[in-house]
C-alpha positions as CSV (number, residue, x, y, z in Angstrom):
1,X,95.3,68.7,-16.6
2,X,92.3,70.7,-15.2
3,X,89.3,67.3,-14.1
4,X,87.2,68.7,-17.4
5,X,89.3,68.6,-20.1
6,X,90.9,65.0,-18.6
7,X,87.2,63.8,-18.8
8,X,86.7,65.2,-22.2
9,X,89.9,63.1,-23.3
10,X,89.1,60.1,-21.3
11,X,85.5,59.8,-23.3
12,X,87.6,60.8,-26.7
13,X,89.7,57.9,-26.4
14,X,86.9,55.9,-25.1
15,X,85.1,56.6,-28.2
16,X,87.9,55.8,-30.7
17,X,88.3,52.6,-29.6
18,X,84.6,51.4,-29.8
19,X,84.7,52.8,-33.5
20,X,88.0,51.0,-34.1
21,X,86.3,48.2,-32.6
22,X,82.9,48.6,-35.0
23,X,85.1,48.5,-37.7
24,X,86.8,45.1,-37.2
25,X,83.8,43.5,-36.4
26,X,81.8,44.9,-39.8
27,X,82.0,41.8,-42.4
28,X,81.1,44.4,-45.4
29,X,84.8,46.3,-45.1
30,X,86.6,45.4,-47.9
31,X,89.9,43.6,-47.0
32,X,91.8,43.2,-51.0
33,X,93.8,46.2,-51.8
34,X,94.0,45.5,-55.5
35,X,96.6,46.6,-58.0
36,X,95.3,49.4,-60.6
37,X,96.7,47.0,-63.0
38,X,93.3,45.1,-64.1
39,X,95.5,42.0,-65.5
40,X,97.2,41.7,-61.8
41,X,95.9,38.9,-59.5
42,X,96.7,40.3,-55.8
43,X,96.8,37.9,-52.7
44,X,96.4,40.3,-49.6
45,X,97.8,39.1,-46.4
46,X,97.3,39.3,-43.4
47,X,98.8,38.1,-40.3
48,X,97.9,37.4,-36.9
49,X,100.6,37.3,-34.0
50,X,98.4,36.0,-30.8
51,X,101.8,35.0,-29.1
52,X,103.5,37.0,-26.3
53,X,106.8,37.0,-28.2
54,X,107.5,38.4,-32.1
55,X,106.4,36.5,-35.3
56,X,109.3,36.7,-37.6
57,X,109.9,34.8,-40.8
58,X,111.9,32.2,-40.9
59,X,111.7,31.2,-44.2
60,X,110.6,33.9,-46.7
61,X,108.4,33.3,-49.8
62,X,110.1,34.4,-53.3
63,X,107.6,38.1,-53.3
64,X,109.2,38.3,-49.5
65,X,112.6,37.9,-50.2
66,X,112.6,39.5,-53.5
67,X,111.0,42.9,-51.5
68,X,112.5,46.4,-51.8
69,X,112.9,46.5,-47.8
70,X,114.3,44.5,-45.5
71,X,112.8,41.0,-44.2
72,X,112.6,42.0,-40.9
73,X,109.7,44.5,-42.5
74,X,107.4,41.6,-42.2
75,X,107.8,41.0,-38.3
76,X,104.8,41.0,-36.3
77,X,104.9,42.0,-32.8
78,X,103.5,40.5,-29.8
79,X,100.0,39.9,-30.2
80,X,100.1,42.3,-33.1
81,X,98.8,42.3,-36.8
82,X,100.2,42.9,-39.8
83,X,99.1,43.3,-43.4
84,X,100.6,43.4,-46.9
85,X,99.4,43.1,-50.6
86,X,101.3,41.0,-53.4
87,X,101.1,41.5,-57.0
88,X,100.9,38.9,-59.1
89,X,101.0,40.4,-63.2
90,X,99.7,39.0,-66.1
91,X,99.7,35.6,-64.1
92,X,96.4,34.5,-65.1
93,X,96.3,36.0,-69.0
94,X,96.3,32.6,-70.5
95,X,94.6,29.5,-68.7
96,X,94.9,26.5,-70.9
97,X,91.7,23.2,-70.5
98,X,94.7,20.5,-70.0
99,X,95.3,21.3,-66.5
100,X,94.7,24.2,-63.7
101,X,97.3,27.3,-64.2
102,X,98.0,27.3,-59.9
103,X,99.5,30.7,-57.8
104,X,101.2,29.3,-55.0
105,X,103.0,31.3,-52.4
106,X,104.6,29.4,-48.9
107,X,106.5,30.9,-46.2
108,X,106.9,30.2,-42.7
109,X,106.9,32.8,-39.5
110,X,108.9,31.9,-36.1
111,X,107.5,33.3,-32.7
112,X,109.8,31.8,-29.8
113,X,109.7,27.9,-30.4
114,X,106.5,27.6,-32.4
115,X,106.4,28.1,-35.9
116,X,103.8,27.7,-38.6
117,X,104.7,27.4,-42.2
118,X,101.5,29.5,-44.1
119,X,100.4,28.5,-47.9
120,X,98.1,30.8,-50.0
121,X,97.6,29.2,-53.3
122,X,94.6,30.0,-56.4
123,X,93.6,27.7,-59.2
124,X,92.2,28.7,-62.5
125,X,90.9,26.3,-64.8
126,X,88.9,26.7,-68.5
127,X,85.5,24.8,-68.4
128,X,83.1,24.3,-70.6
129,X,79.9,25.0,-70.4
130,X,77.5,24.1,-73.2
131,X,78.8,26.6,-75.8
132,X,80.7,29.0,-73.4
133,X,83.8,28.8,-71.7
134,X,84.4,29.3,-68.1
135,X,87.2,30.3,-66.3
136,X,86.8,28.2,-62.2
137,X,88.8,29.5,-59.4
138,X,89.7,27.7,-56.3
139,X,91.6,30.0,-53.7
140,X,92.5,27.7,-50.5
141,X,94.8,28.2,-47.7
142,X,96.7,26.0,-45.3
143,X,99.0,26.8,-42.2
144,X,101.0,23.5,-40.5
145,X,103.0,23.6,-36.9
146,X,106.4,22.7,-38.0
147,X,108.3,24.2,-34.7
148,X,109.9,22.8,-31.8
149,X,107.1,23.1,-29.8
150,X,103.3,23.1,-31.3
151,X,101.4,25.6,-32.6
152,X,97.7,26.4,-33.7
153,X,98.2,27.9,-37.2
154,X,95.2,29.0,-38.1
155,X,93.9,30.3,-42.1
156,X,91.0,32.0,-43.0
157,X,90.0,33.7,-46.3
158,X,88.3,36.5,-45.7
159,X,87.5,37.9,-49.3
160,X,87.4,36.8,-52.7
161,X,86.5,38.1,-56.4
162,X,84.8,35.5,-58.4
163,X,86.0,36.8,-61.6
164,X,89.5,38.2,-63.3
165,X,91.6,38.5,-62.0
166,X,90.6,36.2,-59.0
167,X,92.4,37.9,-56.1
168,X,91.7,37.4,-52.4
169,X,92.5,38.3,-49.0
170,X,93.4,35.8,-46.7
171,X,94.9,35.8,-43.2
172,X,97.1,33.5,-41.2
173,X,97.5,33.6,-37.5
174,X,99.9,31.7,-35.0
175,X,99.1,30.8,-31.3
């Protein structure tokens, strides 16, 4: 390749990954991709592999196993990242004031010997308010080492939308 156009590549890619780089680091990105449905609650995943062998699951949550593609879809390479969105319809269309309607989803990833079982789970309850009623959500997250050898299993929501449907983003990461 002729010294000018190598240097004219060189700076291209240079270039692409500072902007890939902006991008991760800009906290105004939005990170739900929400369903067009507008009664759909969506919990958008996403997963961190910082290990230097593959995250697989190891046991599959009921959206993961109920997919239209295989399991192994879901595997993260080597210090990788992965992302996916679940739909949840119509799950929040009728919140009673007894007790909290509650979207839970756990499943756990294997990479070598450690393994972290990841739960995403959102609350809804009816308060009242004076003379209005409110619907309260709680989204929380929680990852636990529960391999052979330990783990950091790290969970952090990164987005949330206060009102209806409630969906969030939230990632999970293994070390």
């Amino acid at each position: 390749m002729p010294p000018l156009i190598n240097t004219i590549t060189t700076g291209l890619a240079l270039t692409l990954v500072i902007c890939t780089s902006s991008l991760a680091s800009n906290n105004t990105y939005k990170t739900i991709e929400l369903s067009d449905d507008p009664d759909t609650t969506t919990i958008h995943y996403y997963l961190k592999n910082l290990t230097l062998n593959k995250m697989s699951i190891s046991t599959p949550s009921k959206k993961q196993s109920n997919a239209p593609f295989p399991l192994s879809h879901f595997d993260v390479p080597a210090k990788g990242k992965y992302d996916y969105a679940a739909d949840f319809p119509n799950y929040f269309s009728s919140v009673a004031f007894t007790e909290a309607t509650v979207l839970s989803e756990t499943f756990s990833y294997a990479s070598g010997n450690k393994e972290c079982q990841f739960t995403a789970s959102l609350e809804v309850r009816l308060e009242k308010q004076g003379e209005s009623v409110t619907r309260v959500p709680h989204w929380s997250g929680n990852g636990k080492s529960t391999g052979a050898e330990a783990a950091d299993c790290s969970t952090e929501i990164l987005e949330v939308m206060d009102s209806f449907p409630n969906s969030f983003s939230i990632e999970f990461s293994i070390e």
